[in-house]
Structure formats: structure tokens, C-alpha cells
N, CA and C of each residue as an Amber inpcrd file, in Angstrom:
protein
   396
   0.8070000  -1.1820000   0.0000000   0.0000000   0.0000000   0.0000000
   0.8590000   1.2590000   0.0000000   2.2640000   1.1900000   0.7240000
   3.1050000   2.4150000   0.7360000   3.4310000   2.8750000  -0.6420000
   4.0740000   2.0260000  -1.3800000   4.3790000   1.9020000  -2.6720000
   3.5320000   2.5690000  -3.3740000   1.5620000   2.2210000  -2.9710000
   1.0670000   2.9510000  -3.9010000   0.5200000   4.4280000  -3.7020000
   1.1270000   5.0950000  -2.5350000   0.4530000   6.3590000  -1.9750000
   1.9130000   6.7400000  -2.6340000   3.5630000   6.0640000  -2.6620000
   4.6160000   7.1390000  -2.9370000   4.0680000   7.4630000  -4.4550000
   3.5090000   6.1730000  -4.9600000   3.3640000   6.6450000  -6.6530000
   2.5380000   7.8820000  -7.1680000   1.1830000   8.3240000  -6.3590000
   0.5280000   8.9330000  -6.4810000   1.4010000  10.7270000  -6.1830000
   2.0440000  10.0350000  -4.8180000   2.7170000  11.7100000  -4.4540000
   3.4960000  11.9890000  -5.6230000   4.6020000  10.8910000  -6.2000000
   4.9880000  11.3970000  -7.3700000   4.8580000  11.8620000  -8.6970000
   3.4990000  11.2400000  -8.8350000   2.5290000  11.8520000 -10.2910000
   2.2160000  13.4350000  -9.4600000   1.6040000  13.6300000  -8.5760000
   1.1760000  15.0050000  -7.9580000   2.4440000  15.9130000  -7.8590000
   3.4930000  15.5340000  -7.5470000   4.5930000  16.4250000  -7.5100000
   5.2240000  16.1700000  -9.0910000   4.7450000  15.5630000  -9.8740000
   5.2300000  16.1190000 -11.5850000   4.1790000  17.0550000 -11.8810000
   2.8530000  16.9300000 -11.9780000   1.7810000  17.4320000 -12.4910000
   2.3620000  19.4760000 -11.7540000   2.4210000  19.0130000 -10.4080000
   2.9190000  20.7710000  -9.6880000   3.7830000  21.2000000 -10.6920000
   4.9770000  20.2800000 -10.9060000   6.3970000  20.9310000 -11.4240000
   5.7320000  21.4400000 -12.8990000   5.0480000  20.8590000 -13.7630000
   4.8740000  20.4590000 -14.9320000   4.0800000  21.8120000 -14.8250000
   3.4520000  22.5860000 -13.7260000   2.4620000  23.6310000 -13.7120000
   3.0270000  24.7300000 -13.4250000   4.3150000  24.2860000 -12.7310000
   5.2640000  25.7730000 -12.1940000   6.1480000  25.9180000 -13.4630000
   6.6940000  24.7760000 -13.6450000   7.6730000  25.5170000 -15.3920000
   6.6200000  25.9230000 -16.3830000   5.4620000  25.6400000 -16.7140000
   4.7140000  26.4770000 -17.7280000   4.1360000  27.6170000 -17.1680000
   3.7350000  28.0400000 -15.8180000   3.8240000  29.4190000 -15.6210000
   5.0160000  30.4410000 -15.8160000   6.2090000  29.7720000 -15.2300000
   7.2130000  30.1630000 -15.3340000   7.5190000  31.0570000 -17.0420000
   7.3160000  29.7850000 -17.4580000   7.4040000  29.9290000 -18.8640000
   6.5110000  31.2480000 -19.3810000   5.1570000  31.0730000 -19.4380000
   4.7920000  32.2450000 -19.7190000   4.6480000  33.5630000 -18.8720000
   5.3880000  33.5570000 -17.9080000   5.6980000  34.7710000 -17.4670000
   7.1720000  35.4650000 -17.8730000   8.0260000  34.3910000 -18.3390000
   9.3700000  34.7510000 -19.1800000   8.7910000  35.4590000 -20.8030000
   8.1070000  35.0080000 -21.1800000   7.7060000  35.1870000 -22.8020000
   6.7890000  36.6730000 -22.6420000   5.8020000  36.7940000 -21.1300000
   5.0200000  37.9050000 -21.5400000   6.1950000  39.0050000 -21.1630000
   7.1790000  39.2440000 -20.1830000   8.6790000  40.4740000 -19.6920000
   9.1510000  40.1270000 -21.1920000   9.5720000  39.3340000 -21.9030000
  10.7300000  39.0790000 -23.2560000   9.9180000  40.1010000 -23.7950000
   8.5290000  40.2520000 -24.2240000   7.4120000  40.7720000 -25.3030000
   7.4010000  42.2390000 -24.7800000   7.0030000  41.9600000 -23.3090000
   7.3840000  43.7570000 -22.7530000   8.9640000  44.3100000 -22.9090000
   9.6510000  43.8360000 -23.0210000  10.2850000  44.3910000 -23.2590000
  10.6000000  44.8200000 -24.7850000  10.4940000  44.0770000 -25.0620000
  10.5280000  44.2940000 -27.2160000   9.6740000  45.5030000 -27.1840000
   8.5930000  45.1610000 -26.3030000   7.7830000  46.5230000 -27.2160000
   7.9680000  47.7570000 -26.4780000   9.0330000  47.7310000 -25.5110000
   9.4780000  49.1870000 -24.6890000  10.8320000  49.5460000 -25.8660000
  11.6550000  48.5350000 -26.3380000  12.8420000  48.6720000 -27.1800000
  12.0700000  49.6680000 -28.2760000  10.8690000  48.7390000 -28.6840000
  10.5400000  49.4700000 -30.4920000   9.5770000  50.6730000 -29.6440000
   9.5900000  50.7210000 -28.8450000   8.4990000  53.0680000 -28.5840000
  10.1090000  53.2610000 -28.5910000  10.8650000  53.3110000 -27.8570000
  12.4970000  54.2380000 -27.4300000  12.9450000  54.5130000 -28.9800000
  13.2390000  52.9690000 -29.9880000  13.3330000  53.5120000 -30.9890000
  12.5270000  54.9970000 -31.8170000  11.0940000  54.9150000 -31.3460000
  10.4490000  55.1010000 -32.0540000  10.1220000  56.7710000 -31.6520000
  10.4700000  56.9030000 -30.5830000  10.8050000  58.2990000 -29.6770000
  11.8860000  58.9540000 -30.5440000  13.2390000  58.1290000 -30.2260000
  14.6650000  58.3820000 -31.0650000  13.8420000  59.0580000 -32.3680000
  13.2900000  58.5620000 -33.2250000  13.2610000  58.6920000 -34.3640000
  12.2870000  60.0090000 -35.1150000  11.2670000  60.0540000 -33.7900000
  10.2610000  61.4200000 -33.9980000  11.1940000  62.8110000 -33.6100000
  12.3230000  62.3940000 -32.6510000  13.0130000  63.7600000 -32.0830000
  13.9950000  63.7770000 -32.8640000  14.5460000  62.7930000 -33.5620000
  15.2120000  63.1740000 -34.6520000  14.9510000  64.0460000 -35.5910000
  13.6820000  63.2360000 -36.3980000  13.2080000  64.5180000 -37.3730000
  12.5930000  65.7290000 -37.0980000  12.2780000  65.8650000 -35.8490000
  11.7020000  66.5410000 -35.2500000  12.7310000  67.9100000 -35.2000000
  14.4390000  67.1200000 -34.8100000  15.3720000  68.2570000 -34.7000000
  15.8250000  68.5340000 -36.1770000  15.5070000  67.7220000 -37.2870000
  15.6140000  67.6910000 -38.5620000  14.7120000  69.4570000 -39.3870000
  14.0430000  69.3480000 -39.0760000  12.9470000  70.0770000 -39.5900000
  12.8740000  71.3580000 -38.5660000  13.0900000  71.5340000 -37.2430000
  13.6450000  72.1720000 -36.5610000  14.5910000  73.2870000 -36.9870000
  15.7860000  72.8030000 -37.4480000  16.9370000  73.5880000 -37.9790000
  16.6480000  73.6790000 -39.3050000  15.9780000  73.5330000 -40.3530000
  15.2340000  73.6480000 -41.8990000  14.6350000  75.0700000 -41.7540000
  13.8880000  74.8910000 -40.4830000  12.6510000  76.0430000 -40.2560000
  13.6160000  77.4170000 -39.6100000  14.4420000  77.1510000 -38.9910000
  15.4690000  78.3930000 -38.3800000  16.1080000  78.8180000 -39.3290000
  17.0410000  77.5910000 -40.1540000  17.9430000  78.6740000 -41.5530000
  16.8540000  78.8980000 -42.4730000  15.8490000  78.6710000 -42.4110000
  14.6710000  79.4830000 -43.9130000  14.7490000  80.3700000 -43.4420000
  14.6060000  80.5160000 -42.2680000  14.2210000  82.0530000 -41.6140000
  14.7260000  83.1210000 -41.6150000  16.1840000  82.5310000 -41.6070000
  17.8960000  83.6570000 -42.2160000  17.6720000  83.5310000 -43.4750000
  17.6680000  82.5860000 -44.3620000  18.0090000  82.5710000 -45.7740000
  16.9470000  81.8250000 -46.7370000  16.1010000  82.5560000 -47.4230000
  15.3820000  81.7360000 -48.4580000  15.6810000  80.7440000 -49.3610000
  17.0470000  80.6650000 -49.6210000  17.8440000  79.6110000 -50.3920000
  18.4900000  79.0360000 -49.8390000  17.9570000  78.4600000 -47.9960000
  18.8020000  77.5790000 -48.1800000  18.1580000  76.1480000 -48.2840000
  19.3100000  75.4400000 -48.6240000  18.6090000  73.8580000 -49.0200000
  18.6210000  72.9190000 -48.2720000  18.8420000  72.5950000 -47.0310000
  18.6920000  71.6900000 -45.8800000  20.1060000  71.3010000 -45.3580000
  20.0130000  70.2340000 -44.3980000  20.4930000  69.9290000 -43.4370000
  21.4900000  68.7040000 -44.0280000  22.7330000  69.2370000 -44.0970000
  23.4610000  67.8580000 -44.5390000  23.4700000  66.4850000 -43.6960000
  23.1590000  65.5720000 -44.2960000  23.6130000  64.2350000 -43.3100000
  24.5900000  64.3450000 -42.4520000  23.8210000  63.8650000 -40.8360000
  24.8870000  64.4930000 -40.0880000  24.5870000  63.0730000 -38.5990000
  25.8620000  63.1760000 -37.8510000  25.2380000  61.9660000 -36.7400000
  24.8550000  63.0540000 -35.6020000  23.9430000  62.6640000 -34.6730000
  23.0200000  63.6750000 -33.8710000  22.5600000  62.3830000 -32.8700000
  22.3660000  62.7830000 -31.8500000  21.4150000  62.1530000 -30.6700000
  21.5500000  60.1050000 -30.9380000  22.7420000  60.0500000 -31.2090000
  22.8600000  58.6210000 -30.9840000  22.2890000  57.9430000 -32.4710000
  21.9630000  58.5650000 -33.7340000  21.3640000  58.0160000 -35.0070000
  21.8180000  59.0900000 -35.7830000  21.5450000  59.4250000 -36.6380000
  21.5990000  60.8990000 -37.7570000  20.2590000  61.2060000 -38.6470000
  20.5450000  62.6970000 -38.7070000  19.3610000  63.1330000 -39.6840000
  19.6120000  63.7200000 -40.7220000  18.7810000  64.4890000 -41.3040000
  19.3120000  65.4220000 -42.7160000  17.5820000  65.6500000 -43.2660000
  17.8870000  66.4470000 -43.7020000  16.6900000  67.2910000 -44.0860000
  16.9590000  68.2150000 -45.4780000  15.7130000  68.1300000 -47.1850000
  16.4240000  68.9020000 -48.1570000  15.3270000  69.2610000 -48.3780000
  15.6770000  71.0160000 -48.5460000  14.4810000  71.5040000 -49.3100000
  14.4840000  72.2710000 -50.6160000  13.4240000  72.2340000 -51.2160000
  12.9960000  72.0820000 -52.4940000  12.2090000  73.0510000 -52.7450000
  12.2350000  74.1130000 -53.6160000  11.4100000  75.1330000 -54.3800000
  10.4860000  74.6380000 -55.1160000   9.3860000  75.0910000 -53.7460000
   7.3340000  75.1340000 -55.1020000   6.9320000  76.0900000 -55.6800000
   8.1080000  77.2090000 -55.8710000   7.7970000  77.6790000 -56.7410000
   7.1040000  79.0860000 -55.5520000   6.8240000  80.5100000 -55.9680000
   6.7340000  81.5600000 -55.2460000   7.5790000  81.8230000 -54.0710000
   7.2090000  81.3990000 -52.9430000   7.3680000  81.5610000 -51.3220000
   7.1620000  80.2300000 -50.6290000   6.8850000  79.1710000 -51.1700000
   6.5320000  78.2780000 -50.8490000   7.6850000  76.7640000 -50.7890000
   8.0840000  76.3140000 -50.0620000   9.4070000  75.5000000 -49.9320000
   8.4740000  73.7820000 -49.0980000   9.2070000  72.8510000 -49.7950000
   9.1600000  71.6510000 -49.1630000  10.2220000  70.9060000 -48.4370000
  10.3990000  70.7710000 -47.3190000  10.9590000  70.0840000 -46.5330000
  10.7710000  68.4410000 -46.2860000  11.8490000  67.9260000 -46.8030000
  11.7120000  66.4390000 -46.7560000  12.6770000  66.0030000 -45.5860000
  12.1670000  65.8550000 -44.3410000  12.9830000  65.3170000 -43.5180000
  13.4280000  64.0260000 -42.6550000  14.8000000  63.1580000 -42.9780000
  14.5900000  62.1190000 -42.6570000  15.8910000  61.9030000 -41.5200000
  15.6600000  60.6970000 -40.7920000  16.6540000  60.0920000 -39.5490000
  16.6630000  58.8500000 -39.9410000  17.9940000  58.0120000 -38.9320000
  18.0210000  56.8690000 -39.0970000  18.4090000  56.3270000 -37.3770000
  17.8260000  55.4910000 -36.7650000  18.5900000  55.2720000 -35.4990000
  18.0940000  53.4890000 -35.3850000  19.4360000  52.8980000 -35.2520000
  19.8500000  51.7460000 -34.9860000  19.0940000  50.6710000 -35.9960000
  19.1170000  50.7820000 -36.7890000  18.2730000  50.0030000 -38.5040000
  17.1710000  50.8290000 -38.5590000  16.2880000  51.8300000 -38.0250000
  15.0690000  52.0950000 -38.1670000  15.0800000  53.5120000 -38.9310000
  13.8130000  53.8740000 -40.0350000  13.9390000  54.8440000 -40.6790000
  12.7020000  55.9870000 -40.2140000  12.6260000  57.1070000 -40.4900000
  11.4670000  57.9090000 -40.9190000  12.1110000  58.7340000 -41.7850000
  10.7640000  59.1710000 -42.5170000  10.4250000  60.5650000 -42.6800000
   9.3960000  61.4870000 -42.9360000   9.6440000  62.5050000 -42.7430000
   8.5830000  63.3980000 -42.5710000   8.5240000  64.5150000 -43.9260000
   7.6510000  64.9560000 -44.6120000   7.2730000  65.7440000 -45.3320000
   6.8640000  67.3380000 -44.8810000   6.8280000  68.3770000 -45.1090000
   6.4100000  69.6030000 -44.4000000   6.3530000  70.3820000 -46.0130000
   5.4140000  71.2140000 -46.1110000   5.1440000  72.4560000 -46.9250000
   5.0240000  73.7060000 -45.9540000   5.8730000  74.6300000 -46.3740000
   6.3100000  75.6130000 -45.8810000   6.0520000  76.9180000 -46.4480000
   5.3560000  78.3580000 -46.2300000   5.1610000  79.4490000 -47.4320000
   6.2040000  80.2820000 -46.2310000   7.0480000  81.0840000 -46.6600000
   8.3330000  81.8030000 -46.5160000   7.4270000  83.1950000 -46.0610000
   7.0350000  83.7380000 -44.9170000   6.2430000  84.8270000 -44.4820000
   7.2780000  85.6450000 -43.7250000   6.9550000  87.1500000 -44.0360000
   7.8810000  88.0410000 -43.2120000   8.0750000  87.7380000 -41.7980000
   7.3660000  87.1030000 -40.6970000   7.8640000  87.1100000 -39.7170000
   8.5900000  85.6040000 -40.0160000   8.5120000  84.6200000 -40.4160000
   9.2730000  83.1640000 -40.5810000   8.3240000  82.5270000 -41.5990000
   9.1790000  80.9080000 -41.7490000   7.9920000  80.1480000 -42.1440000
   6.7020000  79.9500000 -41.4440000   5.8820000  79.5820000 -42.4560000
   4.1950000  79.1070000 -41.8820000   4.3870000  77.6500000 -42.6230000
   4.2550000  76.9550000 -41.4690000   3.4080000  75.6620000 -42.0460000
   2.0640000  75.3030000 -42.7990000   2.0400000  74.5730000 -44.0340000
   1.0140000  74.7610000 -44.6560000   0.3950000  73.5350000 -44.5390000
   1.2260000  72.4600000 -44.2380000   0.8940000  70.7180000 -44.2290000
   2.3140000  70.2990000 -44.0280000   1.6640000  68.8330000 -43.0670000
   2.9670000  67.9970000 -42.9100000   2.4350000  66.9030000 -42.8620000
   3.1300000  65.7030000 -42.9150000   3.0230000  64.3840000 -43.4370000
   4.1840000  63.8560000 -43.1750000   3.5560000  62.5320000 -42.0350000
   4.7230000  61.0900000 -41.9280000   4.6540000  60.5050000 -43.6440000
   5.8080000  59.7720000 -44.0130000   5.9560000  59.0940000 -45.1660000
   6.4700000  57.7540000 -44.3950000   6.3660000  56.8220000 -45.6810000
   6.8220000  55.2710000 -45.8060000   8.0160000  55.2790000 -45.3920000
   8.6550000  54.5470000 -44.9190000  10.4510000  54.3190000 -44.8990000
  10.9700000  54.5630000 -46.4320000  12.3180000  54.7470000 -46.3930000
  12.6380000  54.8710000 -47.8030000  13.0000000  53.5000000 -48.2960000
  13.2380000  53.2220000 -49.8650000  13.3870000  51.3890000 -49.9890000
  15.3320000  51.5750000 -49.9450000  15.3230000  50.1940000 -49.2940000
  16.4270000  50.0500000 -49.4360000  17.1950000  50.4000000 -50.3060000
């Protein structure tokens, strides 16, 4: 009879173990997932204050100089940006501004009309990544 109460404790103490490593388990997989998706916002922060400082300094030298043409590729805040703008013709300038931080891309679009006190924003627009 001993024999058959140790057998039982030992099916009951696999079935526990067998219940603590698959919690285990998915409490490793849901922190792995939180964390991935805290990695891709930081990227994704990086990448708005990038262009953000992209288009930033576009909008300050228009402001000195109507001709000028953007922001050379440059490394900045741990990634790099660059920003070029483009004549629509009158007073009106387009700003194409893009970053890159750690494989990840944006960019941002802006229409700009050249007004005595600075630029005025006329429209802006996230764009696609660029293709490889």
C-alpha cells in the first residue's frame, strides 16, 4: 500500500512541477514581449526627435536665408538626420525630412510658405520608410 500512496505523491509532484515551469514559462515570454515593445516606442521616440530636430533647424535657416537647401547628413542624438528643401515655386518650400537610429527609418514631409515674420506651415506628413 506504501508503494502505492509514494506513486501517487509522485505523479502530484510532476503534475505541480509540470504547472510551475509552464507558468514560469509564460511569465518569461510575456517580460521578453514587454520588453521588445518598450525597445521598439524608445526607438520610435529616437526617431520622432530626430526629425523633429531635422525640420527644426530647416525652419530656423529658412528664416535667415530663403535659399537655403537643408540639413546635410549628419550623426546627432545617438542616429543621424538630414533634411532637403525644395522650391514650389513663389514663397513656398518643401521640406523632406529624414533620420536613421539603430536600422530604423522615418520621414517626414512639411510644406512651408516663406512669411515676413518666418515660415508658416502649410501641411505635414509622416511618409513610408525609404526602400532600401
Amino acid at each position: 500500500m506504501r508503494s502505492h500512496q509514494s506513486g501517487h505523491v509522485l505523479l502530484v509532484t510532476m503534475i505541480i512541477l509540470l504547472l510551475v515551469a509552464s507558468a514560469a514559462s509564460l511569465v518569461a515570454t510575456h517580460f521578453g514581449f514587454r520588453a521588445r515593445l518598450a525597445a521598439q516606442e524608445s526607438r520610435r521616440i529616437h526617431l520622432v526627435a530626430l526629425t523633429d530636430a531635422a525640420i527644426a533647424e530647416s525652419l530656423a535657416n529658412l528664416s535667415e536665408s530663403s535659399g537655403y537647401d537643408g540639413v546635410p547628413e549628419r550623426e546627432f542624438g545617438g542616429g543621424s538626420m538630414a533634411s532637403k528643401i525644395t522650391s514650389l515655386g513663389d514663397n513656398r518650400r518643401l521640406i523632406l525630412a529624414t533620420a536613421r537610429y539603430r536600422g530604423w527609418d522615418r520621414r517626414v514631409q512639411m510644406r512651408v510658405e516663406l512669411q515676413t515674420g518666418g515660415p508658416a506651415v502649410e501641411a505635414w506628413s509622416s511618409l513610408p520608410p525609404a526602400e532600401p
